[in-house]
C-alpha positions as CSV (number, residue, x, y, z in Angstrom):
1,X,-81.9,165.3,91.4
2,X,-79.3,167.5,92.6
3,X,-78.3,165.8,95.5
4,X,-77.4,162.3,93.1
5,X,-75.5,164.3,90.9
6,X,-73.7,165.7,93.9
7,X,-73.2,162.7,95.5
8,X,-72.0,160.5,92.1
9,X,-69.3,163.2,91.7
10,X,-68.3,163.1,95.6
11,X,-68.2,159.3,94.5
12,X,-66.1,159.5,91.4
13,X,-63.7,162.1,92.9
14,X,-63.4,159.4,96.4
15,X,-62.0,156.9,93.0
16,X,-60.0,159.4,91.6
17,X,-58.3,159.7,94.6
18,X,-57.9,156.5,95.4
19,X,-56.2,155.9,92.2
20,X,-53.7,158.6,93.0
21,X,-52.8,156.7,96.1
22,X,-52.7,153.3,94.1
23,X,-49.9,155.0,92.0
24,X,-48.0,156.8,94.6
25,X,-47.8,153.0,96.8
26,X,-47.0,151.3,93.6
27,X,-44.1,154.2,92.9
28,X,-43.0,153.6,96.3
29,X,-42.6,149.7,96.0
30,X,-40.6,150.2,92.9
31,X,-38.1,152.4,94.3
32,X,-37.9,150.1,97.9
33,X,-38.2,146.9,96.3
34,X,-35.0,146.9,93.4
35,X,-35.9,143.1,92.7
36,X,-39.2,141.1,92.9
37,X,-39.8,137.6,92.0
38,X,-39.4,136.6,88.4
39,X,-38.9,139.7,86.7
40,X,-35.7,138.9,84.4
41,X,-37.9,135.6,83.5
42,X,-40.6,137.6,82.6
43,X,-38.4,139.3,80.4
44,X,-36.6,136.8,79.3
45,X,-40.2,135.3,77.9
46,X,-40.8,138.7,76.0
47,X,-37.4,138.0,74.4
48,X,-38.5,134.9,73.2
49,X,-40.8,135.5,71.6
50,X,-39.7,138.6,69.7
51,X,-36.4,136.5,69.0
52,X,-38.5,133.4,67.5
53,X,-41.6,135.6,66.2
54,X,-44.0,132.5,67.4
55,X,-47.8,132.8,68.5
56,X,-47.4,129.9,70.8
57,X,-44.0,129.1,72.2
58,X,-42.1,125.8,72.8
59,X,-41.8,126.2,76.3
60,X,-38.6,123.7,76.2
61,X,-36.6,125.8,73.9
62,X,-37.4,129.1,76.2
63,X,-34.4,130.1,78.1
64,X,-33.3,132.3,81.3
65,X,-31.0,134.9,81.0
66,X,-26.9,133.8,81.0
67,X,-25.5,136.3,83.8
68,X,-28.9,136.4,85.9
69,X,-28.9,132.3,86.2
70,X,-27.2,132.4,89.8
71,X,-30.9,133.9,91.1
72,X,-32.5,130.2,90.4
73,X,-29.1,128.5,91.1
74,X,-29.1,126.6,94.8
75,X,-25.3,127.6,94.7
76,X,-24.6,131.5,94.5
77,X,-21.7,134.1,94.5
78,X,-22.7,136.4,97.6
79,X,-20.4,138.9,95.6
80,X,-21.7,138.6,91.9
81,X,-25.2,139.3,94.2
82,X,-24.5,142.3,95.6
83,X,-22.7,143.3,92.2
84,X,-25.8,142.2,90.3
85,X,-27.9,144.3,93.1
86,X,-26.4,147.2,91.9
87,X,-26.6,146.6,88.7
88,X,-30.2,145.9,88.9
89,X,-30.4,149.7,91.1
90,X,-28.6,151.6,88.8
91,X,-30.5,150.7,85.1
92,X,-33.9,150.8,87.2
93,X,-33.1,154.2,88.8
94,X,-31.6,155.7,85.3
95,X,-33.9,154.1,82.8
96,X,-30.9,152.6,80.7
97,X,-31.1,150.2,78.6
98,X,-29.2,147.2,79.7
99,X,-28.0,144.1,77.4
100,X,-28.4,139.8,78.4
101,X,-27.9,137.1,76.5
102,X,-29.4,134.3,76.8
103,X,-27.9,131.0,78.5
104,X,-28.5,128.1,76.4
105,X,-28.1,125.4,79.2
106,X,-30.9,127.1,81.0
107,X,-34.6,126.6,80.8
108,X,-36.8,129.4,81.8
109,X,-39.2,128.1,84.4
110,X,-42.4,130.3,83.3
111,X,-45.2,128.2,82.0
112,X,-47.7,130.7,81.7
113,X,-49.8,131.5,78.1
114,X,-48.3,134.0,76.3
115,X,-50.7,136.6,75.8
116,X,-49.2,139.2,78.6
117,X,-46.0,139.0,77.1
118,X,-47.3,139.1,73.7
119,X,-49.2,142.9,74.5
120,X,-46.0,143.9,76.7
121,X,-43.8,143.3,73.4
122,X,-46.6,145.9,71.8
123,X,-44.6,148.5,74.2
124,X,-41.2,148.0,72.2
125,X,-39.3,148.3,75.3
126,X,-37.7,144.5,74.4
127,X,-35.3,144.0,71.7
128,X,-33.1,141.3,70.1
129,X,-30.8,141.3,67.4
130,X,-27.7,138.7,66.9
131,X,-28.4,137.2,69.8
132,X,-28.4,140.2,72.3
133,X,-31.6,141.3,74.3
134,X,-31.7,144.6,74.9
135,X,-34.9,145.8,77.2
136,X,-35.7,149.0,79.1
137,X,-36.7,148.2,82.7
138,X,-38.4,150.6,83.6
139,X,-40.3,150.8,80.6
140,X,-41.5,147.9,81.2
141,X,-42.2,148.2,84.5
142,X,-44.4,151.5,83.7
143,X,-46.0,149.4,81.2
144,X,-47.3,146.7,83.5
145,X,-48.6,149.7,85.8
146,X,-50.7,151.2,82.9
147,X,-52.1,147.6,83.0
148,X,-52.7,147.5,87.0
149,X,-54.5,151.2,86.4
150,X,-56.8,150.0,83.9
151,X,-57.4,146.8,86.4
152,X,-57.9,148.9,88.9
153,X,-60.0,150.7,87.5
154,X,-62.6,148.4,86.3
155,X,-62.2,147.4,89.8
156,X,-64.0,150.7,90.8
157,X,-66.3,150.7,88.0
158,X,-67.4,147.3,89.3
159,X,-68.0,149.0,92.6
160,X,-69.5,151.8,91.5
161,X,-72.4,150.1,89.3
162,X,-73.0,148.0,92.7
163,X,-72.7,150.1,95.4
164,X,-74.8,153.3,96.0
165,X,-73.9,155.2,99.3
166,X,-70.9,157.6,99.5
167,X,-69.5,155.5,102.8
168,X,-69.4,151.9,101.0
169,X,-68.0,153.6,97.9
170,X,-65.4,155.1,100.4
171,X,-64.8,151.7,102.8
172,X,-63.9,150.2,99.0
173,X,-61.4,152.0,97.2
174,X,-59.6,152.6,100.3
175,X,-59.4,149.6,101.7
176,X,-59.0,148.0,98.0
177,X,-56.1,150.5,97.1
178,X,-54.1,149.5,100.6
179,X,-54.2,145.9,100.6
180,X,-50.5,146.0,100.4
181,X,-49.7,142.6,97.8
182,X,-52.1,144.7,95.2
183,X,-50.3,147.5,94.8
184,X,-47.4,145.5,95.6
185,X,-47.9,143.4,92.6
186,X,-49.0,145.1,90.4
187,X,-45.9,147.5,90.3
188,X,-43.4,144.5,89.2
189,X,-43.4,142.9,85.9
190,X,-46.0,140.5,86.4
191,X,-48.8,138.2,84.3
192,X,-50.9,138.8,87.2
193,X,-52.1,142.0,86.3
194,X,-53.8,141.0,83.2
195,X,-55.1,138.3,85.1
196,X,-56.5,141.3,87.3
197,X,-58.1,142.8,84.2
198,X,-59.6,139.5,83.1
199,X,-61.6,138.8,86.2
200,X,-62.3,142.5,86.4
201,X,-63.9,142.2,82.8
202,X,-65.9,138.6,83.3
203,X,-67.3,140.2,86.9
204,X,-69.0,143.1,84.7
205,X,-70.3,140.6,81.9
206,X,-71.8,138.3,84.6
207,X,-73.3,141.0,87.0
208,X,-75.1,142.4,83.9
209,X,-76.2,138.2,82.9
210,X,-77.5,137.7,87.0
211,X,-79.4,141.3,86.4
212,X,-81.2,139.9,83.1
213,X,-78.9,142.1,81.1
214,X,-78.7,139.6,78.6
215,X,-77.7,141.7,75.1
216,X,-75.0,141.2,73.2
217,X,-72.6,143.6,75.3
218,X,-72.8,141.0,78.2
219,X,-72.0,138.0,76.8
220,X,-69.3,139.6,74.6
221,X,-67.7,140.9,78.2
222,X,-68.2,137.1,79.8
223,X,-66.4,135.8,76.8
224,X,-63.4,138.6,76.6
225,X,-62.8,138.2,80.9
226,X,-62.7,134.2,80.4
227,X,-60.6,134.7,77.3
228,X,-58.3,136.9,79.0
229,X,-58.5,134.8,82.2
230,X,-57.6,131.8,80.1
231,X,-54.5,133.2,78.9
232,X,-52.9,134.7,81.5
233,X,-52.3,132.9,84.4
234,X,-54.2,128.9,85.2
235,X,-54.8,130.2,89.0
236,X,-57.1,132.3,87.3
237,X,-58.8,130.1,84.9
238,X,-59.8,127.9,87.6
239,X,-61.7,130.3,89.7
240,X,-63.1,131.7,86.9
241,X,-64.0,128.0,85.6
242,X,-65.5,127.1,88.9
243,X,-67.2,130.6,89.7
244,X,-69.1,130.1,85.9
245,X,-70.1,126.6,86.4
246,X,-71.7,127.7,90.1
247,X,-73.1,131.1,88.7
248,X,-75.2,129.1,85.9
249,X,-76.4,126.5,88.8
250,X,-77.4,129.4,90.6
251,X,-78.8,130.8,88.3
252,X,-80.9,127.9,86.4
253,X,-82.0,127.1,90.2
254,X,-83.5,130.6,90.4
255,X,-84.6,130.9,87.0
256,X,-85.9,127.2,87.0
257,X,-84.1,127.1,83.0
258,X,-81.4,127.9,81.1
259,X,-82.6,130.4,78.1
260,X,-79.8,132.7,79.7
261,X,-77.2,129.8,78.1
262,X,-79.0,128.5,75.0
263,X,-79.5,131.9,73.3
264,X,-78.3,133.5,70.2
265,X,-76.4,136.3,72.2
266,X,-74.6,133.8,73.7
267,X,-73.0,132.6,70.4
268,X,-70.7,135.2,70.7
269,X,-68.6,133.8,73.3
270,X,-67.4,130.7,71.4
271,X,-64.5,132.1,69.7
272,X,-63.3,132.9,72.9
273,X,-63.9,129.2,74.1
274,X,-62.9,127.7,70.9
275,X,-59.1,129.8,71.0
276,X,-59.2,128.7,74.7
277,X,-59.6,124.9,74.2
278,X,-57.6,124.9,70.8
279,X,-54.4,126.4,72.7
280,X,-54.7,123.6,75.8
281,X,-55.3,121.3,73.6
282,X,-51.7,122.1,71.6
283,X,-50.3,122.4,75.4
284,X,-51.6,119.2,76.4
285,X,-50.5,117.2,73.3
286,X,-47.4,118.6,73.7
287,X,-46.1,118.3,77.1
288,X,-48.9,116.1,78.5
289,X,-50.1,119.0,81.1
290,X,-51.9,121.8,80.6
291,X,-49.2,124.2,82.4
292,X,-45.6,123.3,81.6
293,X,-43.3,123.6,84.4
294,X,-39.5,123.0,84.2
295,X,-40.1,119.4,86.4
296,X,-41.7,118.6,82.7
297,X,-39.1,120.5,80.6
298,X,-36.0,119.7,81.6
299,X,-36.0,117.6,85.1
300,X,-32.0,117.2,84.8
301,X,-32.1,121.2,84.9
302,X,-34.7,121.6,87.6
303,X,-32.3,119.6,90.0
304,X,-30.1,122.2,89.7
305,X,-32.4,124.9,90.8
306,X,-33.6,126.8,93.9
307,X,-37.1,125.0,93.6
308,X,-35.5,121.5,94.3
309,X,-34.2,120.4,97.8
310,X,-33.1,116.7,98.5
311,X,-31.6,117.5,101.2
312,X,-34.7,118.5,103.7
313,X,-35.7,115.6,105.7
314,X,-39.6,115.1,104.1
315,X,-40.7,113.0,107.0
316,X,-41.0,115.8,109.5
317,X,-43.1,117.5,107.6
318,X,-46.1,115.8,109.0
319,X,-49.9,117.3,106.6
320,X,-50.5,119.1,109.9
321,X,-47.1,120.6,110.3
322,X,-46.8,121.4,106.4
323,X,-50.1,123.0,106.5
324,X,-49.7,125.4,109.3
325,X,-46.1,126.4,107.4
326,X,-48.1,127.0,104.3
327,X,-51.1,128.6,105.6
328,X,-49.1,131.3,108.0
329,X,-46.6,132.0,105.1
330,X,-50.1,132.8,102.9
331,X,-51.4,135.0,105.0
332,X,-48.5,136.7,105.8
333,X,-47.1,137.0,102.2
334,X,-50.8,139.1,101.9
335,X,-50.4,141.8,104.6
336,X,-46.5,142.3,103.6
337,X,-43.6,142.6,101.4
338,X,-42.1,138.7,101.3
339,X,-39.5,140.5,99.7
340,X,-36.3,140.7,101.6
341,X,-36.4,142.1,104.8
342,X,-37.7,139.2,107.6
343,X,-41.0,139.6,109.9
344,X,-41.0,140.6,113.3
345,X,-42.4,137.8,115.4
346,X,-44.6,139.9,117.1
347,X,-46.5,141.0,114.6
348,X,-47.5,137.8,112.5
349,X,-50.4,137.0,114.3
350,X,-51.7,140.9,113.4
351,X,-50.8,139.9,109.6
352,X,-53.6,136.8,110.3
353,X,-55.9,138.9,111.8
354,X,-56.3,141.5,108.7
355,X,-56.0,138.9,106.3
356,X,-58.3,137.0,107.7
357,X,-60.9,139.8,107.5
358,X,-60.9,140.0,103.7
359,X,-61.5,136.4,103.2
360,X,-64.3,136.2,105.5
361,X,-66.4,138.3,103.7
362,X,-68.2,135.8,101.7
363,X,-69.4,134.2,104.8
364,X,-70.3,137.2,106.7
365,X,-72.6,138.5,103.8
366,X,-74.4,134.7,103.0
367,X,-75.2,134.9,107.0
368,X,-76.6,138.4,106.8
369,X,-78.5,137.8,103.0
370,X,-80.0,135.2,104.8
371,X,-80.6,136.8,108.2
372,X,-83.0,139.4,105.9
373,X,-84.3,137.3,103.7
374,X,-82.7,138.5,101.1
375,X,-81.4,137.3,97.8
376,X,-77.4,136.5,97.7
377,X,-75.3,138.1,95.2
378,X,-74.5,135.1,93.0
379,X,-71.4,136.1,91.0
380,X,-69.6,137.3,94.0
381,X,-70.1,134.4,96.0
382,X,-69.6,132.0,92.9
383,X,-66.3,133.9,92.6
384,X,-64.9,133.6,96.1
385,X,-66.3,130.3,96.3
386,X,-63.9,129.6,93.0
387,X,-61.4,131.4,94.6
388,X,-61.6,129.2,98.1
389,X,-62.0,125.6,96.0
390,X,-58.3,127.3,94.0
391,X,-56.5,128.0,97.5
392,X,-57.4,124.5,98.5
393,X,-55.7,123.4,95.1
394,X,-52.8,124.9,95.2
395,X,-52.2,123.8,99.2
396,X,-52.6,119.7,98.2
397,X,-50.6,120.5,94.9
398,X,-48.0,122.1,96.7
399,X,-48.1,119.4,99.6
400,X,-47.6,115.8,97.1
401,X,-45.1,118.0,95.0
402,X,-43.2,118.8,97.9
403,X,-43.1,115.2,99.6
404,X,-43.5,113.2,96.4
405,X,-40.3,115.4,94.4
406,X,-38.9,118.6,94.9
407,X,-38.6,118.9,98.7
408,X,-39.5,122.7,98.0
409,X,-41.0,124.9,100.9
410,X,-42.4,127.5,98.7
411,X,-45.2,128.1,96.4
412,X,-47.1,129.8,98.9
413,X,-47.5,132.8,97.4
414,X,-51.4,134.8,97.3
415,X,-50.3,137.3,94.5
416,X,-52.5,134.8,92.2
417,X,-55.3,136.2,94.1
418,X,-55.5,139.5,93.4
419,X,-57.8,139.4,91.0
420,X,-60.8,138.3,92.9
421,X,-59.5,140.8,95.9
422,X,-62.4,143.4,94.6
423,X,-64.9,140.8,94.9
424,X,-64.2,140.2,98.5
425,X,-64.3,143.8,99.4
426,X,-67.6,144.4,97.6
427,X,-69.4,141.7,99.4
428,X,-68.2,143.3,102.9
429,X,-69.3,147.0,101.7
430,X,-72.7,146.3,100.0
431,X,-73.2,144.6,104.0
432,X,-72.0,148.4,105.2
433,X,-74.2,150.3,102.5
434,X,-77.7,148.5,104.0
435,X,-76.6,148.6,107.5
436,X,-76.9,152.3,106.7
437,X,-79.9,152.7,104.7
438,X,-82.2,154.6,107.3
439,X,-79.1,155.9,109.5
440,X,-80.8,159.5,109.3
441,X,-78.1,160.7,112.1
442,X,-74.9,159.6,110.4
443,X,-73.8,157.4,113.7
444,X,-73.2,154.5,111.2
445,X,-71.7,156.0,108.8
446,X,-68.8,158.0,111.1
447,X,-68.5,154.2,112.8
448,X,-68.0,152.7,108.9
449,X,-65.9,155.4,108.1
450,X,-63.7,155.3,111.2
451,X,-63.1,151.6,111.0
452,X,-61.7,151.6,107.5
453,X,-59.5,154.2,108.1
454,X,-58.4,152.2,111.1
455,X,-58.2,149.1,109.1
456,X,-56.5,150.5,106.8
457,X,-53.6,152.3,109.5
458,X,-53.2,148.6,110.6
459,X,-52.5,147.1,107.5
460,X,-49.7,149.9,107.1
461,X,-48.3,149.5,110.7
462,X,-47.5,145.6,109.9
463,X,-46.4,146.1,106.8
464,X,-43.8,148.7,108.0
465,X,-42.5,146.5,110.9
């Protein structure tokens, strides 16, 4: 009895720590990185909707802010930049307020569902009044950390419910905590971090339904993930969407019925779907897709912009060619910044490599659950499956939107994966947990231990080249 209790607290104190190092790298990010994508939109979407008090907003009548516009323009002032840049330093570094307006022939690109902006607005760090916005940046920045700490912290909760051992509890948070896009993210104003908590939320709720959990309690945390899920960020609500829809085939193939759906505990999930259908149902009759983009909004405008290039000659970009562009840029954009300083040639085939680890994971522990005859963990292969069948999405909607329209040789971004990042990792680690069941001489667990500190020193050598 004494040696669980000793070992639970030598687990809880390897989270503790690793939450410490979350906040020092995300601290460290926001004083290296002054500016990171789509901030001051972010911002400018809080504005909104404290200016116009609405529940929903009309995306067309959302606007960017008037002096920031030449960071969307094609066309820039290399001077205003660099005065900007400062600008940017200075209010971040002091914690001073700083004043926009908003510029009325603009049209802020940000589609998303409002609820992160509407619980960042809780914060009061935004303000309007006679047509000034007044925000604190840094206020707001801190705020969308106390977000990533509680995601990250579910995070470990979700690994500590699953995992037993002290060394697959260790391989986890470290490796989790230096992924360098998570921490990266989540210390910029970002939706994706309440994306994070979502997923985070709906893993707990579904682990307890695969476990025949099935009270109140776990249908109550399937339906607050999903609502969360919903409205944050539409990268998430697919793999969520997809990973349900397998996890209750799964699960009525195991079960051989589907009392785990058609029971009066799961009743208390339908506000959540009801709210969730009701607002893309308003979205859809309104703008005729279910995430508004400015090509909808205001196509005249988005000609002007960054994400629209008619000059690039489309042809050459052959499926083949496009995809190896896309897929390198995703990988990379995971191992490092993607913000500002270039990559070293040398070492993008190492930023494969370590990606390319993580996403294996679901494939390396279906092989080995089926090696021992062994059952597969359901929810955490429904969810990277989701998460797979999403990065496939987003390649082909990227790929006809680019040769079809804008010309645009972005969108490759795997920020929107974050939230499923913990999923991956736990699948790897409960592999490493019964590798070492009956290691009485510790070989395997030095080995285990050593590797992930390794792993981890490589993922900070790239991303410091």
């Amino acid at each position: 009895m004494k040696s669980i209790k000793r070992k639970n607290a030598i687990i809880i104190i390897i989270y503790i720590i690793a939450l410490i190092i979350f906040n020092v790298k995300m601290d460290y990010y926001q004083s290296y990185i002054q500016d990171y994508s789509d901030e001051y939109s972010h911002i400018a979407y809080m504005a909104y909707l404290k200016q116009t008090k609405h529940i929903i907003p009309e995306f067309k009548e959302m606007r960017e802010f008037k002096n920031l516009q030449s960071k969307y323009k094609k066309i820039s002032n290399i001077d205003y930049e660099e005065r900007l840049d400062r600008k940017s330093i200075e209010f971040m570094e002091t914690g001073e307020d700083t004043t926009q307006e908003f510029d009325e022939e603009s049209v802020n690109h940000l589609g998303h569902p409002p609820l992160y902006y509407h619980i960042m607005n809780l914060s009061n760090f935004v303000h309007t009044q006679d047509g000034k916005i007044t925000f604190n940046f840094r206020g707001i920045r801190n705020t969308t950390q106390f977000l990533a700490n509680i995601a990250m912290i579910i995070a470990f909760y979700v690994g500590y419910r699953k995992l037993k051992s002290i060394t697959a509890n260790f391989a986890y948070a470290i490796i989790l905590v230096n992924i360098p896009l998570i921490s990266l993210t989540c210390s910029a104003i970002t939706n994706d971090t309440l994306s994070f908590i979502g997923m985070g939320i709906f893993i707990i709720g579904a682990m307890r339904l695969e476990e025949k959990n099935r009270n109140y309690l776990t249908y109550l945390l399937i339906g607050l993930g999903t609502f969360i899920c919903c409205f944050s960020k539409l990268t998430t609500s697919l793999i969520l969407f997809i990973a349900y829809i397998l996890i209750i085939i799964l699960l009525l193939i195991r079960e051989k019925n589907l009392k785990f759906i058609f029971c009066k505990q799961a009743l208390v999930t339908l506000p959540a779907f009801f709210m969730i259908l009701g607002y893309y149902a308003i979205i859809y009759s309104r703008y005729g897709v279910l995430n508004p983009s400015i090509v909808h909004l205001a196509p005249e405008y988005y000609k002007q912009t960054k994400f629209f290039n008619d000059t690039i000659y489309k042809p050459a970009y052959t499926l083949k060619f496009y995809a190896n562009h896309f897929w390198r840029k995703f990988f990379e954009y995971w191992t490092g910044f993607n913000n500002g300083k270039p990559y070293a040639r040398h070492t993008q085939n190492y930023k494969l490599v370590v990606s390319g680890i993580v996403f294996i994971a679901p494939f390396v522990h279906f092989i080995y659950q089926k090696l021992k005859r062994q059952k597969i963990d359901i929810v955490n292969i429904s969810i990277c499956i989701g998460t797979f069948i999403t990065m496939i999405v987003q390649f082909v909607r990227q790929y006809m939107e680019f040769h079809a329209l804008s010309g645009f040789l972005g969108g490759f971004h795997s920020r929107y994966y974050i939230c499923a990042m913990p999923t991956f990792l736990l699948l790897i680690t409960k592999i490493i947990e019964k590798s070492i069941e009956n290691d009485n001489k510790n070989i395997k667990k030095c080995i285990y231990i050593g590797t992930s500190i390794l792993y981890v020193g490589l993922l900070q050598y790239i991303l410091n080249q």
